[in-house]
C-alpha positions as CSV (number, residue, x, y, z in Angstrom):
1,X,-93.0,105.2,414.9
2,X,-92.0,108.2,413.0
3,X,-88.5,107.9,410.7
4,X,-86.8,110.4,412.6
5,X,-87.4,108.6,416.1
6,X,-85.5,105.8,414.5
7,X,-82.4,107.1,413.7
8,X,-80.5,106.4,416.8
9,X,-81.8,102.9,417.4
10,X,-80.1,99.7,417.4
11,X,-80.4,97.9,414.3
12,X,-83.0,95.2,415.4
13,X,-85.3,98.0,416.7
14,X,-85.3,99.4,413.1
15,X,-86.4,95.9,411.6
16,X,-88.8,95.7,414.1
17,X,-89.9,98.6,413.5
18,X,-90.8,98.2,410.0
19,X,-91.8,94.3,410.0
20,X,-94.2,94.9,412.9
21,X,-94.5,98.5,414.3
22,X,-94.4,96.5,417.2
23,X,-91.9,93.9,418.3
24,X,-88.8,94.1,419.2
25,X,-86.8,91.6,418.3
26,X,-84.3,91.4,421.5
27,X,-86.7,88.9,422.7
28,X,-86.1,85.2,422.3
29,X,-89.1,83.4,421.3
30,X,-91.3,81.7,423.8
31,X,-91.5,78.4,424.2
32,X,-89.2,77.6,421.1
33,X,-85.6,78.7,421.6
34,X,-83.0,76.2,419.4
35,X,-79.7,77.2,419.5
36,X,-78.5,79.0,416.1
37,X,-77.0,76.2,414.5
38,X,-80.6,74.2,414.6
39,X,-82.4,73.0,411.6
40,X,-85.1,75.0,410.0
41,X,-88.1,72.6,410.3
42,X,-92.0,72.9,409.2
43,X,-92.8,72.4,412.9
44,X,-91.0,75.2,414.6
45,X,-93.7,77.4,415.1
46,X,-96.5,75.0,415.9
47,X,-96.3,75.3,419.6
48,X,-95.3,78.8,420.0
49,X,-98.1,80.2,417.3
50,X,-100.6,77.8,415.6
51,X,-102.6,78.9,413.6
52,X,-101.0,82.3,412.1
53,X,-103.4,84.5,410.2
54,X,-101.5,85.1,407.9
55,X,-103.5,83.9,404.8
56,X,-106.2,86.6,406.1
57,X,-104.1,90.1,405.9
58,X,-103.1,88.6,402.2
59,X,-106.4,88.1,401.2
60,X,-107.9,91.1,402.4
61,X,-104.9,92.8,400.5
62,X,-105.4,90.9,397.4
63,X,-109.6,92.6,397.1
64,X,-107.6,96.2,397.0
65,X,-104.3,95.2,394.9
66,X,-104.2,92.0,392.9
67,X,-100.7,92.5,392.4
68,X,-100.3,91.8,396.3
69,X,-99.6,88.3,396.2
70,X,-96.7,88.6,393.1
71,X,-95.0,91.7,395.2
72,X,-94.8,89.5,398.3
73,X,-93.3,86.5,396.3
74,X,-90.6,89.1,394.7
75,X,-89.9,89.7,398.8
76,X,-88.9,87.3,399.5
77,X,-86.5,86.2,396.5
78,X,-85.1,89.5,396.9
79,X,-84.9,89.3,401.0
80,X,-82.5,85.2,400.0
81,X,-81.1,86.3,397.4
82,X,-78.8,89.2,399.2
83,X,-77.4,88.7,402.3
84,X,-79.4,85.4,402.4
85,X,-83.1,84.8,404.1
86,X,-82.6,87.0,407.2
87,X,-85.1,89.8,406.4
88,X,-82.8,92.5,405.8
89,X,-84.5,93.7,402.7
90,X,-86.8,95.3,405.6
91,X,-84.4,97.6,407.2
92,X,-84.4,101.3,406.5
93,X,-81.2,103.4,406.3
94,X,-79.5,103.8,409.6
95,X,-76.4,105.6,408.0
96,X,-73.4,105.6,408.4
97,X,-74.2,102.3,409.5
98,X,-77.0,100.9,407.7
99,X,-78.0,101.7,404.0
100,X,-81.1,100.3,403.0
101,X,-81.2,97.3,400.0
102,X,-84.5,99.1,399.1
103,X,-83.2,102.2,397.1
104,X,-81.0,99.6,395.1
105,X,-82.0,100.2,391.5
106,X,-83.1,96.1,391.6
107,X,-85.5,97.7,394.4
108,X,-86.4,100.8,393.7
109,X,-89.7,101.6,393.0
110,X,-90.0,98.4,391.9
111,X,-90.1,96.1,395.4
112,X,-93.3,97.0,397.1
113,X,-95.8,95.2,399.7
114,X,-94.2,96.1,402.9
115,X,-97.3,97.6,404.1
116,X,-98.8,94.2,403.8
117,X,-96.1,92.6,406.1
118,X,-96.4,95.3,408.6
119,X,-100.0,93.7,408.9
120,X,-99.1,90.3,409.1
121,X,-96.6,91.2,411.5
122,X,-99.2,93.1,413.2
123,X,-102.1,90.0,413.4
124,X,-99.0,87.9,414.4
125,X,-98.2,90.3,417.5
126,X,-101.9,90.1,418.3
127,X,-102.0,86.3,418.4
128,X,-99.0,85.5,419.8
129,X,-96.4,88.5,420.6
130,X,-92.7,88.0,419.7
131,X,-93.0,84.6,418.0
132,X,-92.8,84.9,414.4
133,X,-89.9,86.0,412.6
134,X,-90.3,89.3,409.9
135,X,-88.0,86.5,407.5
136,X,-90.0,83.6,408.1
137,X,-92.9,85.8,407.5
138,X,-91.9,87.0,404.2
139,X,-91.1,82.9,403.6
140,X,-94.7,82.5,404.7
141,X,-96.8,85.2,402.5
142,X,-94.7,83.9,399.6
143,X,-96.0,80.5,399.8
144,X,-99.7,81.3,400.8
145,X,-99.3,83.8,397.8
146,X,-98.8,80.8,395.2
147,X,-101.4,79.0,396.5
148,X,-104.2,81.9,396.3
149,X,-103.3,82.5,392.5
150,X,-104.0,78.4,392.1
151,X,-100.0,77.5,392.6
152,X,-99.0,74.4,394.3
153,X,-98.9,74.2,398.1
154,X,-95.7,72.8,400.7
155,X,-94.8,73.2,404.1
156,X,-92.6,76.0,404.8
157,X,-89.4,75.5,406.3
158,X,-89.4,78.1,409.7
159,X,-87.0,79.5,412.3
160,X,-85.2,81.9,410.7
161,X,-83.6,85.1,412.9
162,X,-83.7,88.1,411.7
163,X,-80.3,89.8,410.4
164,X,-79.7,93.3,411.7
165,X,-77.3,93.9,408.6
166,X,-77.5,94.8,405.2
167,X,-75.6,94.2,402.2
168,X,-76.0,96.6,399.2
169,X,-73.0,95.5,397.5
170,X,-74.6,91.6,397.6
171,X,-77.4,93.8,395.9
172,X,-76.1,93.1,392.1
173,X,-76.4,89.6,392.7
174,X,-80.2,89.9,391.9
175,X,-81.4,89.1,388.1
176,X,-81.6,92.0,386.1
177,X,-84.7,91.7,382.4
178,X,-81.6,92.5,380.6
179,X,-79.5,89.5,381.8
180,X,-77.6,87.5,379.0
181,X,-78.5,83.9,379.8
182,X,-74.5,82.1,380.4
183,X,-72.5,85.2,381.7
184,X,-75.1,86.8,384.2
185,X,-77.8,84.6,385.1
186,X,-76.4,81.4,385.3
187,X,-74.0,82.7,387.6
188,X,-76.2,84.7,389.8
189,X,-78.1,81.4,390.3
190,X,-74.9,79.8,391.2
191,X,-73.7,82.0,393.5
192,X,-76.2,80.5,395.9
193,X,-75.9,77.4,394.8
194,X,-79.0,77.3,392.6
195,X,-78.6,75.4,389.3
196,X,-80.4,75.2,385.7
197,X,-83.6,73.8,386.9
198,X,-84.0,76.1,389.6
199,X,-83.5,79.1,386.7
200,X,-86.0,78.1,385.1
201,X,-88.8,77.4,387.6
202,X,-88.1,80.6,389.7
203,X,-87.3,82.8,386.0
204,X,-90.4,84.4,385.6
205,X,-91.5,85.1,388.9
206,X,-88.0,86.3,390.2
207,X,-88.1,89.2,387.3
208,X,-90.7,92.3,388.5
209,X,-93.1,90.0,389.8
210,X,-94.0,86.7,389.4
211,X,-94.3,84.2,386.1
212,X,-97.9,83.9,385.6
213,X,-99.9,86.5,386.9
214,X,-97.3,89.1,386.8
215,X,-97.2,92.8,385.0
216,X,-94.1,94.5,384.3
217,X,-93.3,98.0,383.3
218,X,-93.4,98.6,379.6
219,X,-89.8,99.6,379.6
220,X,-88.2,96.7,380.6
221,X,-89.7,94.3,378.2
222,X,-88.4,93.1,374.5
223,X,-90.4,95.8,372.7
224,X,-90.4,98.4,374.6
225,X,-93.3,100.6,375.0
226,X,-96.0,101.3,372.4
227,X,-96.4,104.7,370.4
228,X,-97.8,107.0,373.5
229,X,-97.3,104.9,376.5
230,X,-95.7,105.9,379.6
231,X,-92.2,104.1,380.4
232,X,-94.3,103.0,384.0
233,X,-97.0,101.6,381.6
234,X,-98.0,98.3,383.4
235,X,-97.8,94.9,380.5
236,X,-98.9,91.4,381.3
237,X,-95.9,89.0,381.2
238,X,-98.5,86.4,380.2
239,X,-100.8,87.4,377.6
240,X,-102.7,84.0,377.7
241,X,-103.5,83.3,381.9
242,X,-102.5,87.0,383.7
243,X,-104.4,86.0,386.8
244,X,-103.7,82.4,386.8
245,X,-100.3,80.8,388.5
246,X,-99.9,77.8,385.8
247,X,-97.1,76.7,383.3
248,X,-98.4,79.1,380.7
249,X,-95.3,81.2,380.7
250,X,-93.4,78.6,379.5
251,X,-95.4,78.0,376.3
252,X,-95.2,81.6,376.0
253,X,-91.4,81.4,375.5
254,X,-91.8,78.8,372.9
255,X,-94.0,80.7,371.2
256,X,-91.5,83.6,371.5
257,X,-93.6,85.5,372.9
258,X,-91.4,86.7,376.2
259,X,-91.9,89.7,377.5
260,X,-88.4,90.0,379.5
261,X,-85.3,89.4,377.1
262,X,-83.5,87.4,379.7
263,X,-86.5,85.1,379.6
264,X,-86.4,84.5,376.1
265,X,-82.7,83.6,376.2
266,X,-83.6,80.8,378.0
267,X,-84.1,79.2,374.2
268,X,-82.7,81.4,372.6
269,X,-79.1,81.8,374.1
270,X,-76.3,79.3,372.3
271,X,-76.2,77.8,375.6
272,X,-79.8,77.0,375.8
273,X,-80.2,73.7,374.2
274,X,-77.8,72.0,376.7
275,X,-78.7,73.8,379.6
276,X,-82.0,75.4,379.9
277,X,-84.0,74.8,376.7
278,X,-85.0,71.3,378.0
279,X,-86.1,72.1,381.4
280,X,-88.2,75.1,379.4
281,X,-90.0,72.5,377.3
282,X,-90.5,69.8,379.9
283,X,-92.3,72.6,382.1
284,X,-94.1,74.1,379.1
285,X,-95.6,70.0,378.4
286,X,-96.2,69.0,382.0
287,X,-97.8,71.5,384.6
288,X,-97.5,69.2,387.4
289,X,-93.8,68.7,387.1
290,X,-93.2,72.1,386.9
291,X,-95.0,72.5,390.3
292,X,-93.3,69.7,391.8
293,X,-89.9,71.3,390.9
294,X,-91.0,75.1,391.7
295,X,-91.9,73.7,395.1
296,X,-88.4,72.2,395.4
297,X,-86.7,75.4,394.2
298,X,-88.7,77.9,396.5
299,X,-87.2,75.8,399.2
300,X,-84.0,75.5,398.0
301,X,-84.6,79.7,397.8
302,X,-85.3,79.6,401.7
303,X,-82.6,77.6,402.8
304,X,-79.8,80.0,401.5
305,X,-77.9,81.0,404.5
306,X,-80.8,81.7,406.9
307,X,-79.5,83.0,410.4
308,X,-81.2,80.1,412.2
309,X,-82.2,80.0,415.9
310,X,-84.2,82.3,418.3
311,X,-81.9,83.5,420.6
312,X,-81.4,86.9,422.6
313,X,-79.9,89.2,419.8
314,X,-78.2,91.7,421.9
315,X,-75.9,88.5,423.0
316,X,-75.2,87.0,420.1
317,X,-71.1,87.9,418.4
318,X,-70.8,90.2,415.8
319,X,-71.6,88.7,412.8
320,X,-73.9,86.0,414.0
């Protein structure tokens, strides 16, 4: 569906269109229709669609872009963190009444992948049409993302509805590599109720990419670029495991050897030895409890303010 043919549409048909080419969302889905105040649970989609291929579009991604699996992580941190898990980091402009979270300068050429969840969205339709969620299947690709760089696995929390809003404005909630640790970060992470630990398990994957197999543009990092490289240059944010999702990163930082200067301030910052400075070193000495609480954090992520419940969106009150 061509840009221009969108322009008049409702809001959910934009979505559609750029989740899945496909569906339209005004459909409740069938067989499984909660009402919008029910729980998200692990089994909400294991009637309606078992069996999702998703893991298959992302690793046919992965053999053409290795960054696939980092971008579609970033998704959805950046789809929960504005506006809450409700896809609306997929909408295009619409103006006057839509204005797309994707030209934000957190976005911008930086947030990348939706091709991939057009084909997701795409196998999904092709299995079972108007079931799955574009939100749940950003929450989806995330997870299976960990797990093919060698990340810890959980079940994903599902049933999320798709917003038909943005919110630009909720935009400057997202982290920024330049971030002072006490007066920016900590209170991002709190304005969704997301404390220290949280911080520092979700740090390094939240900023560009993910925290141990991530790359980063040259300009955003501590030193810069080097003598002759472009400002797009593409850096490692782990020199020591790129391609491996482990607790690397955190050694890194006691090594001083962030890339990001909001990572670093996690030790560095005043506020650091009574805050984040001991979760930093537990993670850094322990792999397996930093997996255990990355996997508690990720859901945590997916659980802020998710419009929940399959029901016909052209009935549901403004602001549902």
């Amino acid at each position: 569906m061509a840009a221009s043919s969108r322009i008049s549409s409702p809001a959910w048909l934009l979505l559609a269109a750029h989740c899945a080419l496909l569906l339209a969302l005004a459909g409740a889905a069938r067989g499984h229709s909660p009402s919008a105040s029910a729980a998200l649970s692990t089994a909400f989609y294991d009637e309606s669609c078992p069996g999702a291929p998703v893991r298959r579009v992302i690793q046919d991604a992965r053999i053409s872009d290795p960054r696939i699996p980092a971008s579609l992580i970033r998704l959805h941190f950046h789809d929960c963190f504005v506006n809450g898990c409700d896809g609306s980091l997929l909408l295009d402009d619409d103006l006057p009444a839509i204005q797309t979270e994707k030209h934000v300068p957190a976005n911008n050429n930086s947030a990348r992948g939706f091709p991939v969840v057009d084909g997701i969205k795409r196998a999904l339709e092709e299995a079972c049409p108007g079931i799955v969620s574009c939100a749940d299947i950003l929450a989806l690709a995330a997870e299976i993302s960990v797990e093919l760089a060698g990340g810890p696995r959980w079940r994903v929390l599902l049933g999320r509805r798709d917003g038909t809003t943005t919110n630009v404005q909720s935009t400057n909630n997202l982290p920024s590599p330049f971030d002072s640790l006490l007066a920016k970060l900590q209170e991002k992470f709190g304005n969704v109720n997301m404390d220290n630990t949280d911080l520092v398990a979700l740090q390094g994957k939240l900023h560009i990419l993910n925290n141990s197999y991530a790359l980063v543009q040259c300009q955003f990092t501590r030193h810069n670029c080097s003598a002759g490289q472009p400002q797009g240059a593409l850096e490692n944010l782990d020199q020591v495991t790129p391609t491996v999702f482990d607790n690397k990163y955190y050694g890194n930082l006691l090594h001083s050897q962030a890339q990001l200067p909001s990572d670093q301030v996690m030790l560095s910052d005043p506020t650091a030895p009574t805050t984040t400075a001991p979760v930093v070193h537990r993670f850094a000495s322990n792999q397996k409890d930093f997996f255990t609480n990355f996997v508690a954090s990720m859901i945590k992520m997916g659980n802020i303010t998710p419009l929940k419940g399959w029901r016909d969106q052209k009935e549901l009150p403004e602001g549902q």
